[in-house]
Structures are given as structure tokens and as C-alpha cells.
C-alpha positions as semicolon CSV with decimal commas, in nm:
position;residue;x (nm);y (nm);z (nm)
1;X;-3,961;-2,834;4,188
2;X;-3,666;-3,045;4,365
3;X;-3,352;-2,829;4,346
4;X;-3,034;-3,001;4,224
5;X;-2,687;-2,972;4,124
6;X;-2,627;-3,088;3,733
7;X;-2,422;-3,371;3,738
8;X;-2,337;-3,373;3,294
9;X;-1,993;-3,239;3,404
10;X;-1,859;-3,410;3,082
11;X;-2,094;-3,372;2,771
12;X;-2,071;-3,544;2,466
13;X;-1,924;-3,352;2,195
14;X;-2,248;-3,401;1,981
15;X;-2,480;-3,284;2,230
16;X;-2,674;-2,976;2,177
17;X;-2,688;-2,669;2,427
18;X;-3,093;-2,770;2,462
19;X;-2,960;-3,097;2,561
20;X;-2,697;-3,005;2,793
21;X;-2,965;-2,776;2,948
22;X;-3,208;-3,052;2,981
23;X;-2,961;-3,257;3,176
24;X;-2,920;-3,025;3,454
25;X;-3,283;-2,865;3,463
26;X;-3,439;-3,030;3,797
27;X;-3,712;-3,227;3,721
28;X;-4,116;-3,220;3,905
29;X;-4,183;-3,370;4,193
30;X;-4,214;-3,773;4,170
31;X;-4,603;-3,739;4,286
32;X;-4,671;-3,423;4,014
33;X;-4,527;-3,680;3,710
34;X;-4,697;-3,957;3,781
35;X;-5,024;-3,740;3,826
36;X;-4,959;-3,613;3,481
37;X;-4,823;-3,935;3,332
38;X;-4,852;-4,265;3,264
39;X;-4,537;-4,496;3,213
40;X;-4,508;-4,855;2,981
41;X;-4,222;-5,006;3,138
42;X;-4,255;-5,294;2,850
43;X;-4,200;-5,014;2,578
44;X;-4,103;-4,697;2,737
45;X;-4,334;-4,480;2,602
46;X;-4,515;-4,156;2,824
47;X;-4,887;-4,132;2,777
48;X;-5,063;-3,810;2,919
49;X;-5,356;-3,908;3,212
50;X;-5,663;-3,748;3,211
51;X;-5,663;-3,430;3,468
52;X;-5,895;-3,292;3,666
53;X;-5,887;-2,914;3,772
54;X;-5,676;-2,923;4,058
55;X;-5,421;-3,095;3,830
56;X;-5,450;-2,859;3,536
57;X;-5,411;-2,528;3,771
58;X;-5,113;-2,690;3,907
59;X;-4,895;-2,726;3,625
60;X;-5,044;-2,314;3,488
61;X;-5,239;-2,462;3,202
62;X;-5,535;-2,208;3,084
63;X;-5,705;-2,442;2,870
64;X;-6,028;-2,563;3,032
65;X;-5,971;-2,913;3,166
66;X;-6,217;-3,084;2,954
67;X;-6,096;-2,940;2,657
68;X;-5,761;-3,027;2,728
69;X;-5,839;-3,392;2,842
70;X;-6,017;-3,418;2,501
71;X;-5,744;-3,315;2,306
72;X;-5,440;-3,501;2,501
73;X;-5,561;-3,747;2,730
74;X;-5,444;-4,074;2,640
75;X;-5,239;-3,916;2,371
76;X;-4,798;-3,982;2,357
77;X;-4,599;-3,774;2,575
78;X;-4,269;-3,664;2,547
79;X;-4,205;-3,791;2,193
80;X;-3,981;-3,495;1,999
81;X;-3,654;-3,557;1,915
82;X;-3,359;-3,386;1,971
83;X;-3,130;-3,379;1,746
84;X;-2,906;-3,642;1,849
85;X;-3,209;-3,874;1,898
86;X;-3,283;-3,837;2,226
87;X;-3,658;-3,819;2,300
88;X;-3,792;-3,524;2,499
89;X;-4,133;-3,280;2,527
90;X;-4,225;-2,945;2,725
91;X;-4,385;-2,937;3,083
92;X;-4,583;-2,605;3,076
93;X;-4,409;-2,316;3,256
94;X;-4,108;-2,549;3,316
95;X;-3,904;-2,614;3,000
96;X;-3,785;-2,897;2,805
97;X;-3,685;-3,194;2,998
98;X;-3,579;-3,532;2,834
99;X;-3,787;-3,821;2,899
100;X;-3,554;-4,071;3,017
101;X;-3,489;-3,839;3,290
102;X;-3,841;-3,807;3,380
103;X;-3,902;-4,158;3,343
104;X;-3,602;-4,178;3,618
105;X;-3,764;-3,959;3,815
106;X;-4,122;-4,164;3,826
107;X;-3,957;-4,506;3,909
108;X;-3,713;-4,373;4,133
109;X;-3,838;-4,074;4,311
110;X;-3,484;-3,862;4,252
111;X;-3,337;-3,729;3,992
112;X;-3,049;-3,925;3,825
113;X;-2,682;-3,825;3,758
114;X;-2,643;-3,896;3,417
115;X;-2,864;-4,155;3,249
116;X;-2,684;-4,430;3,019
117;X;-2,863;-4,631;2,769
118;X;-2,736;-4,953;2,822
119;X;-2,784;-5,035;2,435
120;X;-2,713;-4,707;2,321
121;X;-3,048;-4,668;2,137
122;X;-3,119;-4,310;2,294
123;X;-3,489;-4,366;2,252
124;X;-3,511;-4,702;2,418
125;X;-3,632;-4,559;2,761
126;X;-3,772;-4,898;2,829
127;X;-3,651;-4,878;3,246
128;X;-3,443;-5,219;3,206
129;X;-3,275;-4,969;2,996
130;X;-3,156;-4,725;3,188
131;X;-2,903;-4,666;3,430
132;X;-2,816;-4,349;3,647
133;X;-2,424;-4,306;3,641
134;X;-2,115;-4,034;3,640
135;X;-2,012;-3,919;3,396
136;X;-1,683;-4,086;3,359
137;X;-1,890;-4,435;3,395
138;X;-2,090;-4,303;3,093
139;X;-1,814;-4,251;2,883
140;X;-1,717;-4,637;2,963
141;X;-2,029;-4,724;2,734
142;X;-2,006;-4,495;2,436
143;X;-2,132;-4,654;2,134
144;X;-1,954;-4,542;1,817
145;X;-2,134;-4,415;1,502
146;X;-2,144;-4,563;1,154
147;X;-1,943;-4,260;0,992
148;X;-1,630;-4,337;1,236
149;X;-1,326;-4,425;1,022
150;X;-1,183;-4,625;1,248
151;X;-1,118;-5,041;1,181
152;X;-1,326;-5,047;1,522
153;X;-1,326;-4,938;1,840
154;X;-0,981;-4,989;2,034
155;X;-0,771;-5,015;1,677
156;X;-0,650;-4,824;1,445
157;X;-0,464;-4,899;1,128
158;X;-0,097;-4,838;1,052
159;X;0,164;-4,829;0,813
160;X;-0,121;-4,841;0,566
161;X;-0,292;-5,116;0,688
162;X;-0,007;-5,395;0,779
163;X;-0,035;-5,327;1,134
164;X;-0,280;-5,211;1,360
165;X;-0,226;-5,062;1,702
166;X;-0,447;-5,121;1,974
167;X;-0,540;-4,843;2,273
168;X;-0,795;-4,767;2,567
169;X;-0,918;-4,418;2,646
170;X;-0,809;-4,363;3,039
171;X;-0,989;-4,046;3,184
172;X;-0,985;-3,846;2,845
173;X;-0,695;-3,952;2,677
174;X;-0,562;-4,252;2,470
175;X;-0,330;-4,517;2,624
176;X;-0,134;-4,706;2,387
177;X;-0,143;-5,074;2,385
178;X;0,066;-5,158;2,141
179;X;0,126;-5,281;1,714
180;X;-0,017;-5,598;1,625
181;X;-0,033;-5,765;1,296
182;X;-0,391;-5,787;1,292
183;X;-0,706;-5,600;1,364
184;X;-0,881;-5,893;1,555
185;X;-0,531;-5,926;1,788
186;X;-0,558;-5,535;1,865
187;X;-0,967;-5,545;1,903
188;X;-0,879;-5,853;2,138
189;X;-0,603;-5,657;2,314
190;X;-0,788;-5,348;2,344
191;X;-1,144;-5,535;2,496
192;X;-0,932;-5,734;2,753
193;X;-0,811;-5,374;2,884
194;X;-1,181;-5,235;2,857
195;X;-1,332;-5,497;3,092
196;X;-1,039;-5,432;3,338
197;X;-1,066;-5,100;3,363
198;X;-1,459;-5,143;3,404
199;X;-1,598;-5,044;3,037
200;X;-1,937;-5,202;2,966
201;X;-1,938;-5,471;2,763
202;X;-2,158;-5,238;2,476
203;X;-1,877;-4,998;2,482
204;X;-1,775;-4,956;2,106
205;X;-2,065;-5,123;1,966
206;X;-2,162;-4,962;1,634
207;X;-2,458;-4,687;1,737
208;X;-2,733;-4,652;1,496
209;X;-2,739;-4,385;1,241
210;X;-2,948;-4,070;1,448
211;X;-2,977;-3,824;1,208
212;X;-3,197;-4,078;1,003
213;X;-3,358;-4,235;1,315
214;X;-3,452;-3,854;1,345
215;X;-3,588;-3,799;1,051
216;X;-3,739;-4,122;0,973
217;X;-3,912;-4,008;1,358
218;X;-4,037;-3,657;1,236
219;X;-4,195;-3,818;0,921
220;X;-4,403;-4,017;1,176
221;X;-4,506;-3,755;1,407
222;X;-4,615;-3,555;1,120
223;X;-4,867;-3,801;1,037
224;X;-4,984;-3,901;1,398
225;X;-4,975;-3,529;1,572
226;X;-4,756;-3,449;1,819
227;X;-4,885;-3,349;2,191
228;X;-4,656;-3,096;2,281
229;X;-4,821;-3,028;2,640
């Protein structure tokens, strides 16, 4: 294993203690993962290789190799999901890690910061996808959900909905932008400050709905079997 610091200094307030403990967990070697694993940049999907013994006794798995290749070889890899929709699996004798991190890793050959899906679909780990950042850039591309009762990201209504005041989130807190007669003029207001402080363009972009993207993804594994290791 690669020692290294954990760089999620800010979590998300949805994430769950597995998932802040897969962000700082250091990943396998680059040469170990790609022994194990097989990568589709075009869909980012993890496929288990076949092993051979030397393989199998280095990652502490009993099973006989031929059993094991029968069984998984071939097979998805790292396709649970966390309960915020991230995808993620077990290595054996190492934990949980999340499987944009390892597909970081196998590209890259270090482990990222924190990763940002440029769309914010968490289980698009398509490469094109991905990008390793801090933790204040990833808060520059937060994607907000469908139950937020805000008018949109950047506005908010007032005086019962004949104004609407526009702000910008500055390192954790709200900056006031000022009242505006309309939501589009505060939106407007509110995006012009966004791309000068040096949000991503996606920031504020309605997020899809994860709790049925998760179930909707449990159904399926149900029916296909899920390789756990």
C-alpha cells in the first residue's frame, strides 16, 4: 500500500462515515490494480481479470485460483452503491474503496485529492469524467438536488415572491448580491459572480435524484449478482 495523507478536509454534509473513510483510505499500488482489473474508459465500468496464483496469494484470497477465476473473472467490479450513489466494492484484506478513486489510481499512478464528477452523476466514472481537486475547488461544482426549495441556485425568493435576491457562497458562507425584481436577473447576477470567482460552469445544475438511482441500482444487481471480491 502507498501511504497518504486524506485530503476530504471538507465533506459533504450527505456523505456517509463509510464514505468519508473511503476517501482517505490509501489505495493499492498502480501495478497491483491493474493486475486485478480491467478499466472501460468509454463507460467506466471495472471488470475483474483472470488471476493466476501469484496474483491470488497477493491480495490473501483462500479460494483456489481456478475456482475463483470461474466464479469472477470477467465479472463487474466495484459496482455497490453507497448510499449517496457513489459506486464502490471491497479489495480483500483492505476495505472498501470507491471506484472512481481506484480508477484514478490506474490512469494516473497516484492517488487523487478529492475526485469531482464533472457532471455530477456520481456513477459516471467514465475518466473524461473525472477530475482530482481540493476541496474548496469541489465545492465550486456542487450540483443541487431536486428536493432543494430554492427558485435555483444563486436566488432566493423574497417578500413572498416579488423580489428575489441573488448571492455566491465565498469559502463557506453566503455573500449577498443584492434584490432584483426577477429570478432570471438574480440567476444572471449570481452566475456572472460564479465564473469570476472560478465556479464550474455545472455548479448548481439540478443533480439527479440518488436515493432512486440507488434503488433503481440494487433492483439490478439483485438480478445480475454482485461480485463482491
Amino acid at each position: 500500500m502507498q501511504a497518504s495523507g486524506c485530503y476530504q478536509h471538507a465533506a459533504s454534509p450527505d456523505q456517509t462515515a463509510m464514505e468519508r473513510d473511503m476517501a482517505c483510505r490509501p489505495l493499492p499500488e498502480q501495478g497491483l490494480l491493474l493486475k486485478l482489473l480491467r478499466y472501460e474508459p468509454e463507460t467506466g465500468d471495472l471488470f475483474w481479470r483472470a488471476r493466476d496464483s501469484d496474483t491470488q496469494s497477493a491480495v490473501g484470497v483462500a479460494w483456489p485460483v481456478d475456482n475463483w477465476n470461474a466464479k469472477f473473472a470477467g465479472s463487474r467490479a466495484f459496482n455497490s452503491v453507497s448510499a449517496t450513489g457513489y459506486l464502490c466494492g471491497r479489495m480483500p484484506g483492505d476495505g472498501w474503496f470507491s471506484a472512481h478513486r481506484i480508477v484514478w489510481k490506474m490512469i494516473h499512478g497516484v492517488d487523487p485529492r478529492v475526485i469531482d464528477h464533472i457532471d455530477g452523476d456520481r456513477a459516471n466514472n467514465r475518466i473524461v469524467n473525472l477530475r482530482s481537486v481540493t476541496a474548496a475547488e469541489n465545492s465550486k461544482n456542487l450540483h443541487v438536488a431536486h428536493s432543494t426549495s430554492r427558485v435555483g441556485y444563486g436566488a432566493r425568493s423574497q417578500h413572498g415572491g416579488t423580489r428575489f435576491g441573488a448571492f455566491i457562497k465565498i469559502e463557506g458562507k453566503d455573500r449577498w448580491l443584492g434584490s432584483y425584481r426577477t429570478r432570471e436577473e438574480a440567476l444572471e447576477v449570481s452566475k456572472r459572480a460564479q465564473i469570476a470567482a472560478g465556479y464550474h460552469q455545472n455548479h448548481g445544475v439540478r443533480r439527479a435524484n440518488w436515493a432512486e438511482a440507488r434503488r433503481q441500482a440494487m433492483i439490478d444487481m439483485a438480478e445480475e449478482g454482485l461480485a463482491v471480491y
